[in-house]
Structures are given as C-alpha cells and as structure tokens.
C-alpha positions in Angstrom: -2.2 28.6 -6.9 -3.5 25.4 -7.8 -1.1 22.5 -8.0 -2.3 19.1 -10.2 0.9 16.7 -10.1 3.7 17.4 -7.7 3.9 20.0 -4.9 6.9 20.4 -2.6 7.7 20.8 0.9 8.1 24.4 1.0 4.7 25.1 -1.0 2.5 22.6 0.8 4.3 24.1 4.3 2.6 27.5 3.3 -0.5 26.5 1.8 -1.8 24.0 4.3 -3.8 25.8 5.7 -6.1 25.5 2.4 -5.5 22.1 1.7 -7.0 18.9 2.3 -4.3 16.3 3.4 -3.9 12.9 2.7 -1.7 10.1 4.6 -1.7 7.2 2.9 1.4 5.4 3.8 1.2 1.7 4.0 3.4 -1.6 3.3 1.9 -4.6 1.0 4.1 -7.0 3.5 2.5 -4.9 7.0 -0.9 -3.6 6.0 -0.6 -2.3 9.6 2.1 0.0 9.4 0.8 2.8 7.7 -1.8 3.0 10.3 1.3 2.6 13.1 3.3 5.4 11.2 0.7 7.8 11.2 -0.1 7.3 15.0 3.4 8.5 15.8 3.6 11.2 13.5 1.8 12.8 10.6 1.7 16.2 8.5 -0.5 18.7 10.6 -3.9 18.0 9.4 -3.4 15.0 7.7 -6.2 12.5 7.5 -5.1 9.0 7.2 -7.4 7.0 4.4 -5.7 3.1 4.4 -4.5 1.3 1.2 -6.7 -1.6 1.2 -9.7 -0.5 2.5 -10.3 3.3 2.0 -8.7 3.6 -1.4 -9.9 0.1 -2.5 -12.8 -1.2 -3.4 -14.3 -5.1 -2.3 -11.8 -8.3 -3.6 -14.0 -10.8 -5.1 -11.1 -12.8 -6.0 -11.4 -12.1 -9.2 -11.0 -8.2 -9.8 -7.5 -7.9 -8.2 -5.9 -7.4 -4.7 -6.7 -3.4 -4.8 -9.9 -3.0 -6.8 -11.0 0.4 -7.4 -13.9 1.6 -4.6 -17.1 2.3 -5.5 -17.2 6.0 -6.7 -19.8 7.9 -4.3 -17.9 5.6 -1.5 -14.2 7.1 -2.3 -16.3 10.8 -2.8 -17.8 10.5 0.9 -14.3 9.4 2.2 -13.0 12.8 0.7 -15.6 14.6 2.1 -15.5 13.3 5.9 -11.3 14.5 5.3 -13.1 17.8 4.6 -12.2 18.0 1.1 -14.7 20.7 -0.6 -15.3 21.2 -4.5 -11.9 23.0 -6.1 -10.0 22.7 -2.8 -6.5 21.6 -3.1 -5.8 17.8 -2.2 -2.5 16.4 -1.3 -1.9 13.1 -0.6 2.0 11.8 0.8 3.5 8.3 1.8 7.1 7.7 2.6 8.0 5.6 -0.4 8.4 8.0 -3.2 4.8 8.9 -3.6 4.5 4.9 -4.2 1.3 4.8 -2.7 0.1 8.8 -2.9 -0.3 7.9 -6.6 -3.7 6.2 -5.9 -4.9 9.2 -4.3 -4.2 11.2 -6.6 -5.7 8.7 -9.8 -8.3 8.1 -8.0 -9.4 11.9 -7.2 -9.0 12.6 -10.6 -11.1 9.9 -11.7 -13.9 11.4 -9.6 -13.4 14.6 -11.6 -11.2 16.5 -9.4 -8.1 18.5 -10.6 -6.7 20.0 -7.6 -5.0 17.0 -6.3 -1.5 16.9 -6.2 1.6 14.3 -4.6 3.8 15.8 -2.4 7.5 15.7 -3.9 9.2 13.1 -2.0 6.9 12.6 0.9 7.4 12.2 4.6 10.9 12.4 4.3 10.9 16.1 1.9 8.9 17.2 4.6 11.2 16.2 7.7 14.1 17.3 6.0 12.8 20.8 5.4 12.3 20.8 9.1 8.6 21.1 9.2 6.5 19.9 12.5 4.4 17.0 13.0 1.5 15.7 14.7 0.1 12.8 16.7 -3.2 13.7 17.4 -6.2 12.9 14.8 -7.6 16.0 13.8 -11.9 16.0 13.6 -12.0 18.0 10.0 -15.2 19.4 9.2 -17.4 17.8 6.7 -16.7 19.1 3.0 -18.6 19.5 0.1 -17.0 17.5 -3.0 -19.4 16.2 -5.0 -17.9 13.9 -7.6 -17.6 15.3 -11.6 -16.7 13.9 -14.9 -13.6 11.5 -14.8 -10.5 13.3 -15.6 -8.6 9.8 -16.8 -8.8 6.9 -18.8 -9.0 3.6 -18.3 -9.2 -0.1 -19.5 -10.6 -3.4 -18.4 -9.1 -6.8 -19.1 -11.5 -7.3 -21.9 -9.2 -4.4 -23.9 -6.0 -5.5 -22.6 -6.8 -9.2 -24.3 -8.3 -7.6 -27.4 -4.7 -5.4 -27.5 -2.7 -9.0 -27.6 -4.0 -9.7 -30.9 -4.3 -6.1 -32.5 -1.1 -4.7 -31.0 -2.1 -1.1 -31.4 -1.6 -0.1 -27.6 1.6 -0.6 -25.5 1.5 -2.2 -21.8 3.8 -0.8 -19.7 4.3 -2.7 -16.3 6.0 -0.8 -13.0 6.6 -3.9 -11.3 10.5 -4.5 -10.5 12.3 -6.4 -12.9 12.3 -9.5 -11.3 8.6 -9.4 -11.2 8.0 -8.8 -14.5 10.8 -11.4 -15.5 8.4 -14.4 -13.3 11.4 -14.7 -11.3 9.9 -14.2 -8.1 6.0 -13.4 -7.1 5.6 -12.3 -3.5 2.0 -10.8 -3.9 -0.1 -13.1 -6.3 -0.4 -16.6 -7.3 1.4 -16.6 -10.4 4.5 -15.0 -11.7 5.0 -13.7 -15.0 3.5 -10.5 -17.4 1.5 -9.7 -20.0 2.3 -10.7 -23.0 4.1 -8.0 -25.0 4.1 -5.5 -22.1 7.7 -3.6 -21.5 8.8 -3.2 -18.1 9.3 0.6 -16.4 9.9 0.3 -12.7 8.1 3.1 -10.9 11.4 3.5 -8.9 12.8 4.8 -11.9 10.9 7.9 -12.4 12.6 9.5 -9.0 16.1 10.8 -8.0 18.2 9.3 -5.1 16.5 11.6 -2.3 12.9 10.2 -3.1 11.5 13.4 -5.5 10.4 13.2 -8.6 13.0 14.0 -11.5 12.9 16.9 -13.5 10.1 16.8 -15.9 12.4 17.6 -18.7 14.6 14.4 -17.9 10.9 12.2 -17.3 10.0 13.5 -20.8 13.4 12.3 -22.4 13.1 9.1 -20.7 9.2 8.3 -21.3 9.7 9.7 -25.1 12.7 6.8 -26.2 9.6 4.4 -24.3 6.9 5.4 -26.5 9.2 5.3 -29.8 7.1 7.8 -31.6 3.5 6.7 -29.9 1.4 8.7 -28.8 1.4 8.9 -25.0 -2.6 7.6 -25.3 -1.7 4.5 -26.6 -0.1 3.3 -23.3 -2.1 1.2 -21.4 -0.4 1.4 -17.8 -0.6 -1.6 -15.2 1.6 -3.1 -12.2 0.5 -5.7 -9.6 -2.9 -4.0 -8.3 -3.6 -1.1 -10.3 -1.3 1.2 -7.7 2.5 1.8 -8.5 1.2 2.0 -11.9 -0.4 5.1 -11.3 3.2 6.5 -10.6 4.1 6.1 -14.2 1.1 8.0 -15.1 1.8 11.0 -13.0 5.7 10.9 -14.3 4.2 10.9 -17.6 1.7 14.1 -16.8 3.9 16.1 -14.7 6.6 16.1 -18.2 4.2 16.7 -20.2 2.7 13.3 -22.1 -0.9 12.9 -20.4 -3.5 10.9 -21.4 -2.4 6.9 -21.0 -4.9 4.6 -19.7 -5.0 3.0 -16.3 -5.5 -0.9 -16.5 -6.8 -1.5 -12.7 -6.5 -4.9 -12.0 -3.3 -5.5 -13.2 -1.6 -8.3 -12.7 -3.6 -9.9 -9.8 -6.5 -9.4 -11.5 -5.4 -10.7 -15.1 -3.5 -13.6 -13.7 -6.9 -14.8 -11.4 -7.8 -15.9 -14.5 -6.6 -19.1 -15.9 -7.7 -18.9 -19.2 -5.4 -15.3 -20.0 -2.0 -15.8 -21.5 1.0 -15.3 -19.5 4.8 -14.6 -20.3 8.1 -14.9 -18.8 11.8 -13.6 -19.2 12.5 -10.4 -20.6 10.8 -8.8 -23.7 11.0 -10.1 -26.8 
C-alpha cells in the first residue's frame, strides 16, 4: 500500500520496515530543540533533517526566513536518509504535523508521490504504545532521483499581479492575531496581504492532534472557496511552512491542486515597496 497524505500509527508501526522516516520536529522560538528532542527519543529509523537548514534553502534577506533548498540539494538529503525511487516517505513532528508538512511539499515538489504525514505525530505514536530510539541509525544510501514536480506554486510577482486582477484567493494559516498585525514575533512587520482570508492551520485538526475527517475538511474548505475552484487558492503563511498544512487538509478531502506561495509573509513584507493590510478582512 502506498500512502500520499496521512498515515497513522498503527499502519506506519507495521510498515516501517519499508519506509523512509523523517523527524523533523523543531520550534521557530528554539531552533535547537528539534535537534534535543530527537536525541532523547525518535521513531525507530527516523532520520532527523532540521527546519532551517536541511529543509530550507540559503536567506538572502530578501526571499524569506525558510526559502525553499535547492532541488538536487533536498534530493541528496533524501537519499543519504536512504530514501529510494517509489519508496514510502514519512515525515512526523510533535505539533500536528506543523512542520512534517514541508517534508511532505517539498518531496512532492521533487516529483515524489509516496510521501505521507504521520496522523498526529510523536504523540499518535506514543500513545499507541510504540517504542523508541536514541541512537542515530547509519541508513544506507538510496536511489531517489528527483522527477517532475507534483505541485504548484507562485512567486511574489503573481501574488502582486493577483491584487489588481482578483482572480485567485490568498489564504494565510498564520494565527489570527498575526494576520490581524496585532502582534509579529517572527518578521519585521505585522500585517497580511491585502485581500487574503485567514485559515489557521490549527484548525484543520481535532483536539488529540490528527487530522479531521476528510469529509468534515471538505465541508469546511468548500464554504472557503465559495464555489472556486480549489486551483485558484494561492496558499501562504509566515515562511512558506504551516501553509503547506492547509494544502495537505485540502488533498487528503479531496480539493488538490492550490498553489504554494513560498516566501510568504517574510518574504513579501522584506520588501518595502509591497502593500500591506491590517485588521480583519474586508
């Protein structure tokens, strides 16, 4: 079986043996700590690839705080984790797939459709009383080879162009406050995109940390799109991360195909020159 959004406890528990595994817990506050909580215990195999410098690319100060990597880079990273052409990846954090989400864009962007989030991360897997590990396992070398991209995506040229036309929606996962311009603990200034609604990531999962059904995401992301299509969202957050959380909601109930914006709101807001808006939407 092949699993391309979500996988659960139970499933990765007896499949791991045929999976590549992905840590990639992390804290934008401590970019420490995901290194720290691996050390003292990790999935068995898991291979620990680190927010801002595995899954990112280099900050010129003016293409966001999490920039995508260069392409062959991310694909060698995958391969030193052992990940081979059509093997199943599966990538966990202990946030609600928060930070998964890259992993699993970003292998998908590199043409690879085995690649999956497990369903409520560290804590799903604890729960079900599965072991860990401390030791750092020495995977073998694999053979992925990157392929046609498997997403879409936009630059800041097309968001700006959208402002005017208005034929795309911008959806933001920041938290509200965030959006509003009320607060802005990551970049320089506060505020959104002009005409861009506001979905918090946190709202696509349940209480526990999983995913909600896809029936209830596809209600939910439906009354959003008001009769769009789901290609005419154009999806962003802070750093081109969280935003990726909306997008695998959105495939796992069934409305693929919105765009990625990657920079996001540290990389639009760099620039002085780009319009900026505060409150809630009009």
């Amino acid at each position: 079986m092949t699993w391309t959004t979500l996988i659960c406890a139970d499933e990765l528990a007896a499949a791991i043996d045929r999976c590549t595994v992905i840590d990639a817990r992390h804290d934008l506050m401590d970019p420490q700590a995901g290194l720290a909580a691996y050390a003292a215990g990790h999935i068995p195999s898991a291979v620990f690839l680190h927010q801002d410098h595995d899954l990112a690319g280099i900050r010129t100060g003016s293409n966001g705080r999490h920039p995508l990597p260069e392409r062959e880079a991310f694909a060698a990273k995958l391969r030193a984790a052992g990940l081979d052409r059509g093997r199943q990846l599966v990538a966990y954090d202990g946030q609600g797939g928060m930070f998964a989400v890259r992993v699993w864009w970003l292998a998908r962007w590199l043409g690879h459709e085995a690649v999956a989030v497990l369903d409520g991360g560290m804590d799903a897997w604890t729960r079900a009383g599965f072991p860990l590990e401390t030791a750092t396992p020495t995977p073998r070398q694999g053979d992925f080879t990157p392929g046609a991209s498997r997403v879409a995506q936009v630059d800041a040229d097309a968001v700006l162009a959208n402002l005017a036309r208005g034929e795309r929606l911008v959806v933001d996962a920041r938290a509200p406050e965030r959006y509003r311009g009320e607060i802005e603990p990551l970049d320089p200034v506060a505020g959104h995109i002009p005409g861009a609604v506001n979905r918090p990531f946190q709202q696509n999962l349940r209480a526990d940390g999983r995913f909600k059904p896809a029936p209830v995401l596809r209600q939910e992301f439906e009354a959003l799109l008001g009769g769009r299509a789901p290609q005419s969202l154009i999806h962003q957050c802070g750093s081109g991360v969280t935003a990726c959380h909306n997008l695998l909601a959105m495939e796992f109930a069934g409305l693929p195909g919105g765009a990625l914006y990657a920079g996001s709101w540290s990389e639009w807001c760099a620039d002085p020159a780009r319009p900026v808006a505060r409150g809630d939407a009009p």
